[in-house]
C-alpha positions as CSV (number, residue, x, y, z in Angstrom):
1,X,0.5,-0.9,-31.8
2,X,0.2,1.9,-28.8
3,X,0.1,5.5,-30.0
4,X,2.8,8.0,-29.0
5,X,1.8,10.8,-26.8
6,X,3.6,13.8,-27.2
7,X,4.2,15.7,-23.5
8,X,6.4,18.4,-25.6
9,X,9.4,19.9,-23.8
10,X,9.6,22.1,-20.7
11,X,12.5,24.1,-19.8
12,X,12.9,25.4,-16.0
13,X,16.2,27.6,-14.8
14,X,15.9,28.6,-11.4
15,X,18.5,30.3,-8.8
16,X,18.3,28.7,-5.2
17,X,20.1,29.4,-2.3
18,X,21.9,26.9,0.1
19,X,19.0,26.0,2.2
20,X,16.4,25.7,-1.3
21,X,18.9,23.7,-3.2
22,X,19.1,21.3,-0.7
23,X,15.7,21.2,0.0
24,X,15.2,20.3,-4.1
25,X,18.0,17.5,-3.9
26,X,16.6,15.9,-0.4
27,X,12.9,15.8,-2.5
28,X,14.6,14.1,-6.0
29,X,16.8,11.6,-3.7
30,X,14.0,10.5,-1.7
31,X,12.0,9.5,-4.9
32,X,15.3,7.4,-6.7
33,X,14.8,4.7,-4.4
34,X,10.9,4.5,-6.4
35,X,12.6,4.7,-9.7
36,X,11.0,7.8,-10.1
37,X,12.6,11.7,-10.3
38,X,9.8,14.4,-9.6
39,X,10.4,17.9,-9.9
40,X,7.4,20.5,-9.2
41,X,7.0,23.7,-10.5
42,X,4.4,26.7,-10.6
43,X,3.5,25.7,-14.3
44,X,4.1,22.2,-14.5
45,X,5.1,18.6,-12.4
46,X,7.2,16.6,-14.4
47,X,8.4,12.9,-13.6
48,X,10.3,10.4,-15.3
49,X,10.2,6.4,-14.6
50,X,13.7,6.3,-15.4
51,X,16.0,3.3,-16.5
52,X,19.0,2.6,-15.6
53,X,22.4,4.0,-16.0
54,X,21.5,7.6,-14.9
55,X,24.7,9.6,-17.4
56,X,26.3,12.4,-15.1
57,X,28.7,14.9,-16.2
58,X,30.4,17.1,-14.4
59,X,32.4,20.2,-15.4
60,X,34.9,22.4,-13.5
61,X,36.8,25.7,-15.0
62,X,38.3,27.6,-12.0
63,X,41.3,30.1,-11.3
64,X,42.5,32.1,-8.9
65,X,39.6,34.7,-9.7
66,X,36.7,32.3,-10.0
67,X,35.3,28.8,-10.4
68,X,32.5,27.2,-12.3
69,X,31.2,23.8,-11.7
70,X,28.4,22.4,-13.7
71,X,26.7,18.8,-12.8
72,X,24.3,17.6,-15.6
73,X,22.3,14.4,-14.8
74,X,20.8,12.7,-18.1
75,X,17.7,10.5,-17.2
76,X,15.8,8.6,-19.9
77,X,12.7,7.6,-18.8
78,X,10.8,3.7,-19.5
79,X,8.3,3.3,-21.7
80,X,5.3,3.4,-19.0
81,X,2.2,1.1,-19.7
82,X,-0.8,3.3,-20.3
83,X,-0.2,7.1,-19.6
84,X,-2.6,9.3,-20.3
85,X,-2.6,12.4,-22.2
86,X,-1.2,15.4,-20.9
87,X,-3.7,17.9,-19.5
């Protein structure tokens, strides 16, 4: 039976504008097509071998004085065959 490695949790929130979100969107899309999302920060790299569906909500609360719309992607990654601990 394979040991589970703990990677613990990381939590990023960063503000972009235009040109940087799309930069960060162009760099996750062209990794899907691999089956793999990579995101890269200062303090860490995360990726995720992800299965398939990919869950995506989206939320919208708007009025005449402002609007709000949140998309959250859920990815669950596979079950990779030998990973190595996390440095």
């Amino acid at each position: 039976m394979r040991e589970k490695i703990d990677y613990g949790e990381f939590e990023k929130e960063v503000e972009l504008n235009k040109e940087e979100l799309k930069e960060f969107l162009q760099k996750m899309l062209e990794k899907i097509d691999n089956g793999r999302i990579e995101c890269e920060f200062k303090e860490r790299d995360i990726y995720v071998d992800f299965e398939e569906p990919i869950k995506v909500k989206v939320e919208y609360k708007g009025s005449s004085e402002s609007e709000l719309l949140k998309v959250t992607f859920e990815i669950r990654g596979k079950q990779l065959p030998e990973v190595p601990p996390f440095q």
